[in-house]
C-alpha positions in Angstrom: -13.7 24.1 -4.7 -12.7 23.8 -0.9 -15.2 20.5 -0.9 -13.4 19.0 -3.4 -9.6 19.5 -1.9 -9.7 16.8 0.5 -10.3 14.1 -2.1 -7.4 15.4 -5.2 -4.4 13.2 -4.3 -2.3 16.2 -4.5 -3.4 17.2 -1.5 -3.2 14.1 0.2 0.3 14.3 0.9 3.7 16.8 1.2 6.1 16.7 -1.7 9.1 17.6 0.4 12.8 18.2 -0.1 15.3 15.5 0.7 16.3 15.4 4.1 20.5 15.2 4.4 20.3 11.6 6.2 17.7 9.4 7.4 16.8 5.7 9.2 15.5 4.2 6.7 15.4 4.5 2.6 12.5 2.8 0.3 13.8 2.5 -3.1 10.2 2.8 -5.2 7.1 4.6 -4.4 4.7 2.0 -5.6 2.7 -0.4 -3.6 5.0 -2.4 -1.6 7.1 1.1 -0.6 4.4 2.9 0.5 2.9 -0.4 2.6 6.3 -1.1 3.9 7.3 2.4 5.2 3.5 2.5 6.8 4.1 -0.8 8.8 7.7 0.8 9.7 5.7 3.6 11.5 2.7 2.1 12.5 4.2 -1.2 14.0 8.1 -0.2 14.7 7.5 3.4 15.6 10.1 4.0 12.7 9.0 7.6 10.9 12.3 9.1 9.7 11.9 7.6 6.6 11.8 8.8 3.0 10.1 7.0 -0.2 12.2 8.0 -3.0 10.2 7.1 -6.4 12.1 7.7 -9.9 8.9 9.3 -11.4 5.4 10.0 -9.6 4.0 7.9 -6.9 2.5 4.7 -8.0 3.3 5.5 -11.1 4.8 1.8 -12.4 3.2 -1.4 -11.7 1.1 0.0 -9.2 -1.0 2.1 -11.9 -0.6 -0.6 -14.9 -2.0 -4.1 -13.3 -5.1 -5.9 -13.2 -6.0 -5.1 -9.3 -7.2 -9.1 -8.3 -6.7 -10.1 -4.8 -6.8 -13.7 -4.1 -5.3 -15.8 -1.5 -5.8 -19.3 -3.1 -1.7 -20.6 -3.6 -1.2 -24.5 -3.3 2.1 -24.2 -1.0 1.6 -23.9 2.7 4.6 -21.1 2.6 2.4 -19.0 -0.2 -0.5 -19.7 1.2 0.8 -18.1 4.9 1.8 -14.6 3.4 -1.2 -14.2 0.8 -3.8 -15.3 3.5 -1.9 -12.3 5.6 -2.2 -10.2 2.8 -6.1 -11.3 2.3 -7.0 -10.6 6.0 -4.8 -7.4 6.2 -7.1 -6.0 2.8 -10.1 -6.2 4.7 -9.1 -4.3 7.6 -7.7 -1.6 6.0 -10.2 0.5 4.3 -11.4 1.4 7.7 -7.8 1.1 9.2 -6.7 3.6 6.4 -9.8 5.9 6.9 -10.1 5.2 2.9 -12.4 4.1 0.6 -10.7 2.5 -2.2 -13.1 0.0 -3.4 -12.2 -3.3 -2.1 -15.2 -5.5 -4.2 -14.9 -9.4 -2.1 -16.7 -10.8 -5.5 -14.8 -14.1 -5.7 -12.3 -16.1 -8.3 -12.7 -18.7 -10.3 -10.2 -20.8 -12.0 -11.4 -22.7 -14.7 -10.6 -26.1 -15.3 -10.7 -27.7 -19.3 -9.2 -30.6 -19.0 -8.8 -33.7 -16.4 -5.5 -32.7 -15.4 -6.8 -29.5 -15.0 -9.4 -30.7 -12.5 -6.9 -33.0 -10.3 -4.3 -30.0 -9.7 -7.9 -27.4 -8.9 -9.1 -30.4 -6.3 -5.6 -30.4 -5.5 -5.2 -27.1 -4.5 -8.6 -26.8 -3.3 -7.6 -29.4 -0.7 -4.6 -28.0 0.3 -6.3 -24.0 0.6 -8.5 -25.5 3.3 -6.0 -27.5 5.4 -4.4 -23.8 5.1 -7.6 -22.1 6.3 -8.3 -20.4 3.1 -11.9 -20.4 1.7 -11.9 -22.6 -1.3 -14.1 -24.7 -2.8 -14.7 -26.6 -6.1 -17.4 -26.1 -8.2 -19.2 -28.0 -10.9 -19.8 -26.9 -14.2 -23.4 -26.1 -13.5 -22.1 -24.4 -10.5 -20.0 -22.5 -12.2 -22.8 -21.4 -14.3 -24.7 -20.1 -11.0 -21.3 -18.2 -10.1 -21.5 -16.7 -13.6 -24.5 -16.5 -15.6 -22.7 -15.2 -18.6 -19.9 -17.7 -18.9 -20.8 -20.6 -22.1 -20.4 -24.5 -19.8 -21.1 -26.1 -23.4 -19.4 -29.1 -24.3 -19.3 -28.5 -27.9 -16.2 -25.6 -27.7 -12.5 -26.3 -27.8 -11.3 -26.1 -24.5 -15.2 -27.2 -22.3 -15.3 -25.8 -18.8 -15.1 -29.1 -16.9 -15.6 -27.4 -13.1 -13.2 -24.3 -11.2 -11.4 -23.6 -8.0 -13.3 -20.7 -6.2 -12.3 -18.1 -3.7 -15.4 -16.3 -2.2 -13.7 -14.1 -0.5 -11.4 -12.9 -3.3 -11.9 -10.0 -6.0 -10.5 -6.5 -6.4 -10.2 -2.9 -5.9 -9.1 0.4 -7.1 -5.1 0.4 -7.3 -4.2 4.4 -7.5 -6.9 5.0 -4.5 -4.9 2.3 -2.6 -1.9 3.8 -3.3 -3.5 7.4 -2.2 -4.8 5.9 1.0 -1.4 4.5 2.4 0.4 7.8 1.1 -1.7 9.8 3.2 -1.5 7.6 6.2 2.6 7.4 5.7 2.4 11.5 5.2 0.2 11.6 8.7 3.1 9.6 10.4 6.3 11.9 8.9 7.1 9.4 6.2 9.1 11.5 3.4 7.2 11.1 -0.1 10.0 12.6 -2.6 8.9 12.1 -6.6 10.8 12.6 -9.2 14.2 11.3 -7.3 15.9 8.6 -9.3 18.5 6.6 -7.6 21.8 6.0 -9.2 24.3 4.4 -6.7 25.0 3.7 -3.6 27.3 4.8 -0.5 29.2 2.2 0.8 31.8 1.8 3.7 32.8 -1.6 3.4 30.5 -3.9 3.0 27.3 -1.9 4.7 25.5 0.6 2.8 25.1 4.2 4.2 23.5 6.2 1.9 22.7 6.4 -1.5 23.0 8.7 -4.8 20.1 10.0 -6.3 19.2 12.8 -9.3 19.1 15.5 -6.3 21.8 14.4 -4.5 23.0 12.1 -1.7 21.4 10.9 0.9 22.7 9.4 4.1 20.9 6.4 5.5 21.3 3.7 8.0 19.5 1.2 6.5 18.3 0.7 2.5 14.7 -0.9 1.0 14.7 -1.9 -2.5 11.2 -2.4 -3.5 11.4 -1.2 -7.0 9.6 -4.3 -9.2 11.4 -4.9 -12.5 14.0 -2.9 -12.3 15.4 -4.8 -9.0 18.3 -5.8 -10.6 19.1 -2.9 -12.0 19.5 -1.6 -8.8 21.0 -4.6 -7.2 23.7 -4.4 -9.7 24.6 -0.9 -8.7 24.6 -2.2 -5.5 27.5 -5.0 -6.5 24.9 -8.0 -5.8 23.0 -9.8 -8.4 19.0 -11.2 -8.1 18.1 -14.4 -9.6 14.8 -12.4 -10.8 14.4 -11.7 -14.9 11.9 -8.7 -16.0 8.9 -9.2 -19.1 6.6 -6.8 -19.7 3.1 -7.8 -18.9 -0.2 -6.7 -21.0 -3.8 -5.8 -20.4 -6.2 -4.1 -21.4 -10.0 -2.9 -21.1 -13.3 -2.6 -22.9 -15.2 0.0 -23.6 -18.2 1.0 -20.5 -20.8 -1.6 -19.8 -23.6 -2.0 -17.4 -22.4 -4.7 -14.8 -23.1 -7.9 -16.6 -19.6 -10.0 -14.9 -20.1 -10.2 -11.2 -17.1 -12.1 -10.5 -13.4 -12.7 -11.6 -13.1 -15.5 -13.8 -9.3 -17.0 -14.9 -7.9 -19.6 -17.2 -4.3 -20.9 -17.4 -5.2 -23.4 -20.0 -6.9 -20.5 -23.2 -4.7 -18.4 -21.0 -7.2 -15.0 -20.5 -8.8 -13.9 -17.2 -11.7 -11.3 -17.0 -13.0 -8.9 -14.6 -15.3 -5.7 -14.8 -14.1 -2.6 -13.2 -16.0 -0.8 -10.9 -16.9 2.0 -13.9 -17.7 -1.0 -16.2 -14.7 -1.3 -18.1 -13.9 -5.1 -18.9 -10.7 -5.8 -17.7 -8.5 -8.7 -19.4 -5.1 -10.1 -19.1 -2.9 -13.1 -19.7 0.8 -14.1 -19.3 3.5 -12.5 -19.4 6.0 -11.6 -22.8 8.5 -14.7 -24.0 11.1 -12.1 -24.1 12.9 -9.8 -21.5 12.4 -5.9 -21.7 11.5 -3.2 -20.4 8.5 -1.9 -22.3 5.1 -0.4 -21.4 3.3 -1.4 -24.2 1.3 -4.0 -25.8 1.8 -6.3 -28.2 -1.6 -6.9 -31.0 -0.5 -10.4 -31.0 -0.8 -11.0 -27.5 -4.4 -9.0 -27.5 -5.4 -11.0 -30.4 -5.1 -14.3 -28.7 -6.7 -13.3 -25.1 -9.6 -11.4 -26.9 -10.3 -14.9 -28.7 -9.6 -16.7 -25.7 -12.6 -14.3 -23.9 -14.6 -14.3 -26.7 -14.7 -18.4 -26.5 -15.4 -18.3 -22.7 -18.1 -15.4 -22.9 -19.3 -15.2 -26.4 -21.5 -11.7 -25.2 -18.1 -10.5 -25.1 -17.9 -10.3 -29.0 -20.0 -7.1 -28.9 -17.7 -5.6 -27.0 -15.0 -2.9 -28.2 -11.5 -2.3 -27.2 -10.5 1.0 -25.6 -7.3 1.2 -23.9 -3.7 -1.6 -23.9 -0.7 -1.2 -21.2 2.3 -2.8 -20.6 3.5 -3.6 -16.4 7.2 -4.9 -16.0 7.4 -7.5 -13.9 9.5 -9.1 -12.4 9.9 -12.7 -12.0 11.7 -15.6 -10.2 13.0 -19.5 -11.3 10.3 -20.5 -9.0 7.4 -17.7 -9.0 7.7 -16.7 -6.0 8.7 -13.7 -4.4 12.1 -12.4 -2.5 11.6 -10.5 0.5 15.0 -10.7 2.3 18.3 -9.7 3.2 21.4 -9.0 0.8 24.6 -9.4 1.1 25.2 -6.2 1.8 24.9 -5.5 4.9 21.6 -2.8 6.3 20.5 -3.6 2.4 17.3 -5.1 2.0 15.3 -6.2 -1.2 12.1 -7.0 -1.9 10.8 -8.4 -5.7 10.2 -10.8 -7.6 6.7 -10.9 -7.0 6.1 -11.8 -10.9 1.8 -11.2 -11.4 1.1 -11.2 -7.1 2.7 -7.9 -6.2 -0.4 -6.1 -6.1 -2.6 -8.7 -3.7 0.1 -9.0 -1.8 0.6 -5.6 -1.2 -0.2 -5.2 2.4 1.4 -8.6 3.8 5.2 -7.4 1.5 5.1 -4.3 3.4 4.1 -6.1 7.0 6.8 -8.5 6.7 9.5 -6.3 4.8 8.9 -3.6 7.8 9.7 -6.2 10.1 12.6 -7.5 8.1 14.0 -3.9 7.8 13.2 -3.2 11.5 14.8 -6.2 12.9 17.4 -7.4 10.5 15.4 -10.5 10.6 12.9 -12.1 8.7 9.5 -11.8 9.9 8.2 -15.7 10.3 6.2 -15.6 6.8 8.3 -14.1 4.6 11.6 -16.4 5.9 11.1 -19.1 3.8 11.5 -16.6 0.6 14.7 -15.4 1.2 17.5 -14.6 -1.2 19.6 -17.8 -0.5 16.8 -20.3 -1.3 18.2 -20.3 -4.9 21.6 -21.7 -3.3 20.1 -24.0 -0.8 17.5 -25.3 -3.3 14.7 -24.7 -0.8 12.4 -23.7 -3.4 8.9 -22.7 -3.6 7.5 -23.4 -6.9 4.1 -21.9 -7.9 4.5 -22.0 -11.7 1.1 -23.5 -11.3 -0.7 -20.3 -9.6 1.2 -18.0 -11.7 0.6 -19.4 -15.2 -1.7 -17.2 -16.2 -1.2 -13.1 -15.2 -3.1 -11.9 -12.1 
């Protein structure tokens, strides 16, 4: 038994009490919390903190999504904080002391149609004058890439060629979570479950403290990384966010032996497949019409992403469904994320990351740390702040979002 100890995630980290006050507050013990309150200690020395997390730890989105990391985003101001996020990813399994099964396996975006292939050469283009490694592939390259995909012409939708991202792929979402909670516990970081927030302490127009299902809690400064239910909280707060939450579905396959050795997506049947590192096939699309709340899927939605599969990998029609989800996300008029200041003053936010919150992950918690440290925006995450929506200084990536990932 004592071998096994040091590997259970309930001994990975303290489940302490609620301090009375403390410097800083992270609203949501998911990805982006625990990254951002490990950056506040690691790079701003900042370890009075406390993760407060309505449930269990990474128990939300971090648990429910589709684990691809990718750095392929057309605009130079996406491109900057998800090539952060690509280069922080494969520093930190060592960095972290923790294995959690980052797999650099590549993505592909297909493309069916001609417009499909100016927008991929498009962004292809604009990934390298970015430095990111992209390239566009033929049909019969995409073949090489992956053997079991069908590149006949005689199908609805015919792959035509794909954007591809060598250095992209995935890895395993609760062991990232575990390996940043450990790291924060290491540092003094305050991991406290099951601690809803329900207001917040105000005096005047700066926030010192909020209320919670066990109590106040003093604080000089406030993090709201908290995904779809953002504006909830920003509402108790007496701000809105431009941001709207859909629930999200995916689901697996039954176990195979390793027959998809990359990650292959497409906007246009709207489906994009992986295979977990057990051998589970994972598949999602886009996201709900409708805004809710639910965890759940929807057969309709499974019915048309199974078909669209089925069409791009016909060996996937032996395959048997096991297991559906819902994620809420939450998403923005121009798909991209908020990482910013609020009006209120010592309040910060961080959402909207739509289908990207989990690959960027480690570069939302380097530049919200800074943001929180500072009470200014770290350079790559200035252009997405809050006020955009009033200045019209947009950054629209409808384009790299279209399809859930």
């Amino acid at each position: 038994m004592a071998d096994l100890l040091p590997e259970h995630p309930d001994f990975l980290w303290r489940n302490p009490d609620p301090k009375p006050t403390y410097d800083v507050i992270i609203v949501g013990g998911g990805g982006h919390g625990l990254a951002t309150a490990y950056y506040l200690a690691k790079q701003h020395g900042i370890t009075n903190v406390a993760i407060l997390e309505r449930g269990w730890l990474a128990g939300g989105n971090m648990a429910r999504n589709t684990t691809i990391i990718r750095s392929n985003y057309l605009w130079d101001e996406s491109a900057g904080m998800y090539e952060q996020s690509m280069k922080l990813w494969e520093q930190l399994p060592e960095e972290l002391e923790y294995d959690f099964l980052f797999s650099q396996r590549g993505v592909m975006n297909i493309a069916h149609t001609m417009q499909d292939v100016r927008e991929s050469r498009r962004r292809v283009n604009a990934n390298v004058l970015n430095g990111v490694d992209a390239e566009y592939l033929d049909p019969q390259q995409v073949k090489e890439v992956c053997p079991i995909i069908n590149i006949e012409d005689d199908i609805r939708y015919p792959v035509m060629g794909a954007t591809y991202q060598p250095r992209a792929g995935i890895a395993k979402h609760d062991h990232v979570a575990w390996a940043f909670a450990r790291k924060c516990d290491e540092m003094g970081v305050d991991i406290i479950q099951n601690c809803e927030v329900t207001g917040f302490v105000k005096e005047g127009n700066r926030v010192v403290g909020v209320e919670t299902s066990r109590g106040r809690i003093g604080a000089s400064k406030v993090a709201l990384a908290a995904a779809g239910h953002s504006s909830v909280l920003a509402d108790l707060a007496g701000f809105r966010l431009p941001i709207q939450s859909h629930p999200l579905q995916a689901l697996v396959s039954e176990l195979f032996e390793p027959v998809h050795p990359t990650v292959v997506m497409s906007n246009h049947v709207h489906v994009y497949v992986s295979q977990a590192h057990k051998g589970e096939l994972v598949m999602g699309a886009g996201i709900d019409p409708y805004v809710g709340y639910g965890q759940r899927g929807g057969f309709h939605v499974i019915e048309e992403q199974m078909a669209a599969a089925v069409e791009l990998f016909p060996i996937f029609s032996r395959a048997h469904l096991l297991r559906t989800w819902g994620g809420i996300v939450d998403t923005t008029f121009d798909a991209s994320p908020i990482v910013s200041k609020t009006p209120i003053d010592q309040l910060y936010v961080n959402c909207g990351w739509g289908t990207g919150g989990f690959k960027g992950t480690p570069g939302a918690g380097l530049t919200f740390a800074h943001t929180i440290a500072h009470d200014e925006p770290h350079p790559l995450n200035a252009p997405f702040a809050l006020d955009r929506f009033e200045t019209g200084h947009l950054i629209d990536e409808h384009g790299a979002a279209a399809v859930a990932h």
